[in-house]
C-alpha positions as CSV (number, residue, x, y, z in Angstrom):
1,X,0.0,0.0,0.0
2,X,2.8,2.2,0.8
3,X,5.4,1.7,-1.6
4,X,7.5,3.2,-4.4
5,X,5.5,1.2,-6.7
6,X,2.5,0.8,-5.3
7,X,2.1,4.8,-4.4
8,X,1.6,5.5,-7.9
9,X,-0.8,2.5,-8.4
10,X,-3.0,4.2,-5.0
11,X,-3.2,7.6,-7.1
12,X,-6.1,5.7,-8.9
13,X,-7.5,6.3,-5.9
14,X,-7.6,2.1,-5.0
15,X,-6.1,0.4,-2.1
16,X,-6.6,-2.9,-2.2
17,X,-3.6,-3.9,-3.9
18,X,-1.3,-4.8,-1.0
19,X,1.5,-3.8,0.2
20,X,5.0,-3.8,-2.0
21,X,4.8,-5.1,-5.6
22,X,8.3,-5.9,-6.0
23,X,9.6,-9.2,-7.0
24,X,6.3,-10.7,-6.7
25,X,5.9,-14.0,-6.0
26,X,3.5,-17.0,-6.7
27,X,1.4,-18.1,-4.1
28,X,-0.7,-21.5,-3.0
29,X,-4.3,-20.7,-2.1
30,X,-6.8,-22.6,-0.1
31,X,-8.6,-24.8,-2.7
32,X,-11.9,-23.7,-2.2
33,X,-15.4,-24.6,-4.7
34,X,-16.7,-20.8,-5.7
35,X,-20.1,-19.8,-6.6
36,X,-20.3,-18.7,-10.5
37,X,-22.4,-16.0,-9.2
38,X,-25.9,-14.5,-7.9
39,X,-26.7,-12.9,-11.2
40,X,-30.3,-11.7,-12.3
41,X,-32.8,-14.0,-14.0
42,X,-31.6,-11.5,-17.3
43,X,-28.1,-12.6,-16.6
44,X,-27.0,-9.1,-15.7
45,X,-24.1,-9.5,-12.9
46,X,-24.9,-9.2,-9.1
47,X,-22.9,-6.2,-7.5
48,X,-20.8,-9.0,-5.9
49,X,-20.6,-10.8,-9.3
50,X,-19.1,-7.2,-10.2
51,X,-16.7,-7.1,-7.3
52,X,-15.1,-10.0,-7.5
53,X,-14.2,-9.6,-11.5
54,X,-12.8,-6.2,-10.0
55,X,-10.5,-7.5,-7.2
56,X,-9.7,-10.2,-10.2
57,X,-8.7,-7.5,-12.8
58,X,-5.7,-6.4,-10.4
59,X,-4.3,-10.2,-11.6
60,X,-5.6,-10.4,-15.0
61,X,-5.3,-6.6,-16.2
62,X,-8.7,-6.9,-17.5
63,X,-10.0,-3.5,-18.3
64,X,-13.5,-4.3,-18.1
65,X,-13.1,-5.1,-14.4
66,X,-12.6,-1.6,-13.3
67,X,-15.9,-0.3,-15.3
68,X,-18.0,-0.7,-11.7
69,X,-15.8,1.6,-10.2
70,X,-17.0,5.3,-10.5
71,X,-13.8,7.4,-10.3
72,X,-15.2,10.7,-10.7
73,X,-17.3,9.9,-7.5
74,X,-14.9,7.1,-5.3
75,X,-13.9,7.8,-2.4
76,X,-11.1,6.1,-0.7
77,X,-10.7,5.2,3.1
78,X,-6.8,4.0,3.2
79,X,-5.5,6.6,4.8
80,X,-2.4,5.1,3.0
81,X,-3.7,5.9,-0.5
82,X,-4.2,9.0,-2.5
83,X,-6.8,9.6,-4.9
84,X,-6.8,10.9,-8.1
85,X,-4.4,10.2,-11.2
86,X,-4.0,7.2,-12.8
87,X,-6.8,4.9,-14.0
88,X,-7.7,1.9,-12.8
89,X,-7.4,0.3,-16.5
90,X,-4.1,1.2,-17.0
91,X,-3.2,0.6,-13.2
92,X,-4.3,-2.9,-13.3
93,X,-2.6,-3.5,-17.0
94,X,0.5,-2.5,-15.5
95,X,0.3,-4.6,-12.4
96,X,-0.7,-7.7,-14.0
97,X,2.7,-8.2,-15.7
98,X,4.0,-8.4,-12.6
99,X,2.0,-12.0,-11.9
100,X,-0.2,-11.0,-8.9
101,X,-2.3,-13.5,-7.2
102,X,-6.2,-12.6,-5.7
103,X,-8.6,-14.7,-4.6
104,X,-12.3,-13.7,-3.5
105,X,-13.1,-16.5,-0.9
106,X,-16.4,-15.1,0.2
107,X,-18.4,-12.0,-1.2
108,X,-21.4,-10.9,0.5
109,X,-24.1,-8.0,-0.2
110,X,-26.1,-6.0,2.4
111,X,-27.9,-2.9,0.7
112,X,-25.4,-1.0,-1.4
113,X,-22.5,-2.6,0.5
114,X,-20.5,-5.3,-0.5
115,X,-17.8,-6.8,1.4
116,X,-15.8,-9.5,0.4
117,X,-12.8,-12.0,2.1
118,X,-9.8,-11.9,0.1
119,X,-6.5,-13.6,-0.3
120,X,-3.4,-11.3,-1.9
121,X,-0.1,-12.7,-2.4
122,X,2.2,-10.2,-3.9
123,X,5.9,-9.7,-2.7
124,X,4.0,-11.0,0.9
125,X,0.9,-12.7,1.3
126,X,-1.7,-11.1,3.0
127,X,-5.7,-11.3,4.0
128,X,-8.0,-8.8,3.6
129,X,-11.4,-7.8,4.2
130,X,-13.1,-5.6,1.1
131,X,-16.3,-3.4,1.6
132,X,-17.9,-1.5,-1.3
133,X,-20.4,1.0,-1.1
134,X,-23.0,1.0,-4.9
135,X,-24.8,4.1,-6.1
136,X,-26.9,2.1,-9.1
137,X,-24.6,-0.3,-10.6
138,X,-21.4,1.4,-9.7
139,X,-18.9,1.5,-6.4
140,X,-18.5,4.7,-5.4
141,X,-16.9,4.4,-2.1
142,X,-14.1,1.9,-0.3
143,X,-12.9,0.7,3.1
144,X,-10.4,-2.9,3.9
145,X,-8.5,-3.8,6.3
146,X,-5.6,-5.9,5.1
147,X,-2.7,-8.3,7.5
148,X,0.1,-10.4,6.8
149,X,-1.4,-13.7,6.6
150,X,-0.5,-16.1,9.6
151,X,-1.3,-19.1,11.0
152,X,-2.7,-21.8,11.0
153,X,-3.5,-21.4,14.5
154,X,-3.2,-24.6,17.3
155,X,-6.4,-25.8,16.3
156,X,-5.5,-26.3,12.8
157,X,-7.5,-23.4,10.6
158,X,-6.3,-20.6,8.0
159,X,-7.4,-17.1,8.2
160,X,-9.8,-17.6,5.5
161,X,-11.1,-21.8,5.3
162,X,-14.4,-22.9,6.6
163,X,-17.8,-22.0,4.6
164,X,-17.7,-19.9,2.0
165,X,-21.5,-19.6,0.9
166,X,-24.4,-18.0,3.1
167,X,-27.4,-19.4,4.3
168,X,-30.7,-18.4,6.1
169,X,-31.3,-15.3,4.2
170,X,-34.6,-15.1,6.0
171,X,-32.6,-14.5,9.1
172,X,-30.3,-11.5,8.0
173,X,-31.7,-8.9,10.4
174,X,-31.7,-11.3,13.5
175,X,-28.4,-12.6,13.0
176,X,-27.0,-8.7,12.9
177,X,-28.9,-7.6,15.7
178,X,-27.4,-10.7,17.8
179,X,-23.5,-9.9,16.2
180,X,-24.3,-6.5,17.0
181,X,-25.4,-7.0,21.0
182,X,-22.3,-9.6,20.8
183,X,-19.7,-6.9,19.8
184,X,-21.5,-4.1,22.4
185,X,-21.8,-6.4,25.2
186,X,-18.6,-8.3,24.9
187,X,-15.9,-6.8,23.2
188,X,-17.4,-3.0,24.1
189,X,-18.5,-3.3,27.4
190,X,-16.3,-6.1,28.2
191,X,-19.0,-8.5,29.6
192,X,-16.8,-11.4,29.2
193,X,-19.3,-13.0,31.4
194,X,-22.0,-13.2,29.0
195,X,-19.9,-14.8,26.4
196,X,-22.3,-18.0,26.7
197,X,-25.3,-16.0,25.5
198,X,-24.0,-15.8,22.6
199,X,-21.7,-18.0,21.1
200,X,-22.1,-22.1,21.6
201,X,-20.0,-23.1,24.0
202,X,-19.1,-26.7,22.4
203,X,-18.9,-25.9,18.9
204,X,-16.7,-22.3,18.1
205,X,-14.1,-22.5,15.7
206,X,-11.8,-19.5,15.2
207,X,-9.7,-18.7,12.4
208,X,-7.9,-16.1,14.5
209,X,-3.8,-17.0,13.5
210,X,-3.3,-16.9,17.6
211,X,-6.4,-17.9,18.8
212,X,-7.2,-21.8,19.2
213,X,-11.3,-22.9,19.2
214,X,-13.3,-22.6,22.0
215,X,-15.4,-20.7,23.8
216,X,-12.6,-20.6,27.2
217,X,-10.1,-19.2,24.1
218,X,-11.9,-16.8,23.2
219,X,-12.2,-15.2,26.9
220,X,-8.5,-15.6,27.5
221,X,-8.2,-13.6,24.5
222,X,-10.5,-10.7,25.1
223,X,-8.9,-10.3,28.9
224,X,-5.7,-9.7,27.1
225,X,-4.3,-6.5,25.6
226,X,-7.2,-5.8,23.2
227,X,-9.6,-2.8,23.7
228,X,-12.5,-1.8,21.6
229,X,-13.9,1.2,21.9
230,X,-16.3,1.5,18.5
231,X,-18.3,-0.1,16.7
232,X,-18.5,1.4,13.1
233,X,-20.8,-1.1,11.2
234,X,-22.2,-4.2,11.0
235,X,-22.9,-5.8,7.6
236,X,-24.7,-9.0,6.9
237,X,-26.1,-11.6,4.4
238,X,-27.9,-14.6,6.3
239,X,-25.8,-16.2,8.5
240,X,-22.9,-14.3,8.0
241,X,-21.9,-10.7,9.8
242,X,-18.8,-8.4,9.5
243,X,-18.6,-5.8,11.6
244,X,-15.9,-2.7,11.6
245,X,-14.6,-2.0,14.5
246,X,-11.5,0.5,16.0
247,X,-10.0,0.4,19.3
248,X,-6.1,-0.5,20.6
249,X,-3.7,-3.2,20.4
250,X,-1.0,-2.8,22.8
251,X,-1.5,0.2,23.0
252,X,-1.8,1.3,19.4
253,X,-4.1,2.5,17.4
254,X,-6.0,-0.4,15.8
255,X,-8.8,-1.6,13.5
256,X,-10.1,-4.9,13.9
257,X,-12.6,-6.6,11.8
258,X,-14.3,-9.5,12.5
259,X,-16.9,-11.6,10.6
260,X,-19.1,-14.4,12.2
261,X,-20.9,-17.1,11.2
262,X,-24.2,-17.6,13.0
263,X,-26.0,-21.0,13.4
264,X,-29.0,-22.2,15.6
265,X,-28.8,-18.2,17.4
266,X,-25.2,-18.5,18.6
267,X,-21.8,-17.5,16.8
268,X,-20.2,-20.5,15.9
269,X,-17.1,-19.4,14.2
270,X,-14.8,-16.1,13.3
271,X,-12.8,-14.8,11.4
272,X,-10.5,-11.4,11.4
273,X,-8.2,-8.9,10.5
274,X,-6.3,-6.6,12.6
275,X,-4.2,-3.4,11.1
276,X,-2.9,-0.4,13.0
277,X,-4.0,2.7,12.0
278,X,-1.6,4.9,10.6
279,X,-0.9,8.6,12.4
280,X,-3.1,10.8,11.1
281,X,0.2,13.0,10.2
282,X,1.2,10.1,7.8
283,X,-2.8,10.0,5.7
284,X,-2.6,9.9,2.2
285,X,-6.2,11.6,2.2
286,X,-8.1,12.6,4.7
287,X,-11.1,11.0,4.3
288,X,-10.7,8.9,7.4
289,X,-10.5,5.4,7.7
290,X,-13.9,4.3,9.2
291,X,-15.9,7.9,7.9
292,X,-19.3,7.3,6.5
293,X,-19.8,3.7,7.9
């Protein structure tokens, strides 16, 4: 995101092209079965049908990819990233000679958001989350949060295995409000106590790279050096939830975002990201990193 090469590529106003593009090299994915898509019964693509040729266009160069982006209207919340300048055509031409790797695990859509799970591997590998804000047919506005990818943690998972495909679309609106009370309850108001309401005791499975399954885990974990202080957002699609949250890690400055899966009305499996936030003396734009979520 922040180097020599790659701080020409963010002047199209697009982060999610991780960090350092030099000497790329290959990477091994998870091997995972994909949807085709959730297009319309006129075959026009779904927005996340639309995202996930987009993300794919920083590997293939395709210039149809970058069509759903709006440029005159994006706006850009990597504070590492400028806007303006080169297009995202050309930037993605250019970086595809250089034999990029992206994968879309999971895509999602909640209203005019999308958010999607992705894997990068440039110079470094890394795992991101995407989200994608539509006006019509078009994404008009971005926020990620992107790691080093780590792991597998003691119990055996990657940051990004598990199910991939949503369920229980009927329950969208239940399953947020319950991630929701989770996050403000537990991780806001540190009622570690109350962990049992909410996720099942015998069957959690994290993804976190240091965090093993279990519910007894998990509250080790959150009695540790963690500390959220805001929720920003949470999206859903059935079963699944992300939510956007900011807070400290040791101290620092951090943004941590975590999805859930929800079964039977408990959580029953995570996944995350956690980034520092840069100073706000170092911002590339200042359109703030969790502004207008």
């Amino acid at each position: 995101i922040k180097t020599s090469i790659c701080r020409p590529a963010a002047a199209a106003a697009f982060s999610i092209v991780p960090k350092s593009l030099t000497h790329l090299v290959p990477g091994k994915y998870e091997t995972l079965t994909m949807s085709s898509s959730s297009a319309t019964d006129n075959n026009v693509p779904s927005r996340k049908d639309l995202i996930r040729k987009l993300l794919k266009g920083i590997e293939t160069g395709d210039p149809d990819s970058a069509a759903v982006v709006n440029e005159a209207k994006y706006i850009q919340h990597n504070p590492q990233t400028k806007e303006g300048g080169e297009g995202l055509a050309a930037l993605f031409a250019r970086i595809s000679k250089s034999n990029p790797h992206v994968n879309v695990v999971r895509a999602f859509e909640d209203g005019d958001f999308v958010f999607g799970h992705t894997e990068y591997d440039f110079a470094t590998r890394r795992i991101g989350f995407e989200i994608f804000r539509f006006e019509g047919n078009q994404a008009v506005e971005h926020w990620d949060n992107i790691q080093p990818r780590m792991g597998p943690n003691e119990s055996g998972h990657s940051m990004v295995d598990g199910p991939i495909e949503s369920s229980d679309l009927e329950l969208t609106e239940t399953n947020r409000a319950l991630v929701k009370d989770f996050i403000d309850q537990v991780y806001l108001q540190r009622k570690v106590e109350t962990l049992d309401q909410y996720v099942a005791a015998d069957d959690f499975i994290n993804h976190s790279p240091s965090v093993e399954d279990g519910i007894e885990a998990l509250r080790k974990y959150l009695g540790g050096s963690i500390e959220y202080k805001t929720n920003h957002r949470v999206l859903a699609e059935g079963n699944f939830a992300l939510t956007v949250n900011e807070g400290y890690r040791d101290g620092v400055h951090t943004s941590f975002f975590d999805m859930f899966r929800v079964a039977g009305g408990k959580i029953v499996e995570h996944w995350d990201t956690v980034e520092a936030v840069p100073l706000k003396s170092e911002w590339k734009n200042q359109n703030g990193k969790f502004s207008n979520l």
